[in-house]
C-alpha positions as CSV (number, residue, x, y, z in Angstrom):
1,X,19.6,-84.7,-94.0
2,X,17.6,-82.2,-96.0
3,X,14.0,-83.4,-97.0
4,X,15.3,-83.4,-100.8
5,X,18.5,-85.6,-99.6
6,X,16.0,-87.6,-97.9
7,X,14.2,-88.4,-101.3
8,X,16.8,-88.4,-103.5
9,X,18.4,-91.2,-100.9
10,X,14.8,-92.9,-100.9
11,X,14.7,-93.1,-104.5
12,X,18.3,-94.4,-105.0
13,X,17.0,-97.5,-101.9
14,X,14.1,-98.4,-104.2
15,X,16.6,-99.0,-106.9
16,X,18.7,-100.9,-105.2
17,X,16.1,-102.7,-103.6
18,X,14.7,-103.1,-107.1
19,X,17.8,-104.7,-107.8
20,X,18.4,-106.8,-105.2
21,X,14.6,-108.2,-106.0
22,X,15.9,-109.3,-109.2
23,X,19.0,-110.9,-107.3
24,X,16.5,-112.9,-105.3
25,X,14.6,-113.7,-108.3
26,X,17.4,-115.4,-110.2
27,X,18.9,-117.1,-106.8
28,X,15.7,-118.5,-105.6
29,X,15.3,-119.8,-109.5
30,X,18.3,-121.9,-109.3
31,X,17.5,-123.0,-105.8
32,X,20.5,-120.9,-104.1
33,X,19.0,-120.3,-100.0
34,X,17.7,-116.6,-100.0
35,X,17.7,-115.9,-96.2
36,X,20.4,-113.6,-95.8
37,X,19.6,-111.5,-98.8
38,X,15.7,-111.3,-97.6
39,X,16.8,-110.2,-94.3
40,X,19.0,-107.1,-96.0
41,X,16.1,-106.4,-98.1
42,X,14.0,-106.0,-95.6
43,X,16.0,-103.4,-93.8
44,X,16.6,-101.7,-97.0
45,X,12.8,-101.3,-97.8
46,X,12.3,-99.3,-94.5
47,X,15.4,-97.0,-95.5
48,X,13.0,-96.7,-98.5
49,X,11.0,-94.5,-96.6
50,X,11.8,-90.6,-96.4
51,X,10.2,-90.3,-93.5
52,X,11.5,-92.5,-91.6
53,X,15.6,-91.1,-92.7
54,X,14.3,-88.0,-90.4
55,X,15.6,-89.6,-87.5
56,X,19.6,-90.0,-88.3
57,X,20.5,-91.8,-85.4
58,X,17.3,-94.6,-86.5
59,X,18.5,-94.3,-90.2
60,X,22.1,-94.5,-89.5
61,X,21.6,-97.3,-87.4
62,X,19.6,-99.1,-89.8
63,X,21.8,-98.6,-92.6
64,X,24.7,-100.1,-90.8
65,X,22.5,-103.2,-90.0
66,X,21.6,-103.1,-93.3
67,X,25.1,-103.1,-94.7
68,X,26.2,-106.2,-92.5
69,X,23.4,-108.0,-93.7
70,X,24.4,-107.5,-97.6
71,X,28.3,-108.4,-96.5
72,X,26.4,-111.6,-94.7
73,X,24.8,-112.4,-97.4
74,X,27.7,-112.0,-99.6
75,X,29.9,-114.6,-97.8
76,X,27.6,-116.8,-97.6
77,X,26.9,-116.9,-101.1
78,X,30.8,-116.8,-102.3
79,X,31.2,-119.7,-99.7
80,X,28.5,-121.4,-101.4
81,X,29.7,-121.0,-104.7
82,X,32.9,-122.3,-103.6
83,X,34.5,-119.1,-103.8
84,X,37.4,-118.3,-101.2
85,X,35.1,-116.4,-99.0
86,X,38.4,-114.9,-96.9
87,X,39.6,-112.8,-99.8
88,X,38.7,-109.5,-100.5
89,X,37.2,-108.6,-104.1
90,X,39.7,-105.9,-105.3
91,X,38.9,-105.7,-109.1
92,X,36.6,-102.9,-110.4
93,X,34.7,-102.4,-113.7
94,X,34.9,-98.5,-112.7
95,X,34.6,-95.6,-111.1
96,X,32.1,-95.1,-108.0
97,X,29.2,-92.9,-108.4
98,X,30.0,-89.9,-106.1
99,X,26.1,-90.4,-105.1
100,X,27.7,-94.0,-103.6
101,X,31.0,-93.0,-102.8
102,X,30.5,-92.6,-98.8
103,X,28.6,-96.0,-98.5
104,X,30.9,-97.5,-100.2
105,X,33.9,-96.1,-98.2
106,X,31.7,-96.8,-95.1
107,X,31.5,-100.9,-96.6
108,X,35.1,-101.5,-96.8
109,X,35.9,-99.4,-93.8
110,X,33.2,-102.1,-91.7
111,X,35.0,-104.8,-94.0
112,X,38.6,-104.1,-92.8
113,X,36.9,-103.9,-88.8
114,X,36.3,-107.8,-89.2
115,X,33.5,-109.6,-88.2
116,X,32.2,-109.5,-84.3
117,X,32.4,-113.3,-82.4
């Protein structure tokens, strides 16, 4: 990864960590548990870091772990909503930034593997 896609990758983190913030915000407000979503977050804040997404195998790795923990905390949040928590969530509002198309593909690809007993 160039030291420009290293930023721009930063910068795109922070705004989704941004958002996830707010997430936690507006959960821990109406007393839904936060503990998966904090773990994620955490991860995510170190992908923050340019520096650190100098090391691909560290960064890949971290965003895989970080990926698992948003689908974690995604089932355990349908499941608590009362949500069928088995079905996957087809519908979309639209198209896929390119910027997110790879993560994304790399989310449902890890979806479709299953979870490890």
């Amino acid at each position: 990864m160039s030291p420009q896609d290293a930023q721009q990758f930063s910068r795109e983190a922070q705004q989704r960590l941004a958002d996830a913030e707010a997430l936690r915000r507006e959960l821990a407000k109406n007393g839904q548990p936060t503990r998966e979503l904090d773990k994620a977050m955490e991860n995510l804040r170190q992908l923050t870091n340019p520096n650190f997404l100098e090391d691909t195998r560290a960064a890949a790795d971290l965003r895989s772990k970080t990926i698992e923990g948003f689908k974690d905390f995604e089932f355990g949040l349908r499941r608590a909503m009362g949500e069928d928590s088995t079905r996957v969530l087809l519908e979309r509002a639209g198209e896929v930034p390119p910027a997110y198309k790879q993560h994304v593909e790399e989310y449902y690809r890890s979806i479709g593997k299953g979870k490890k007993p």
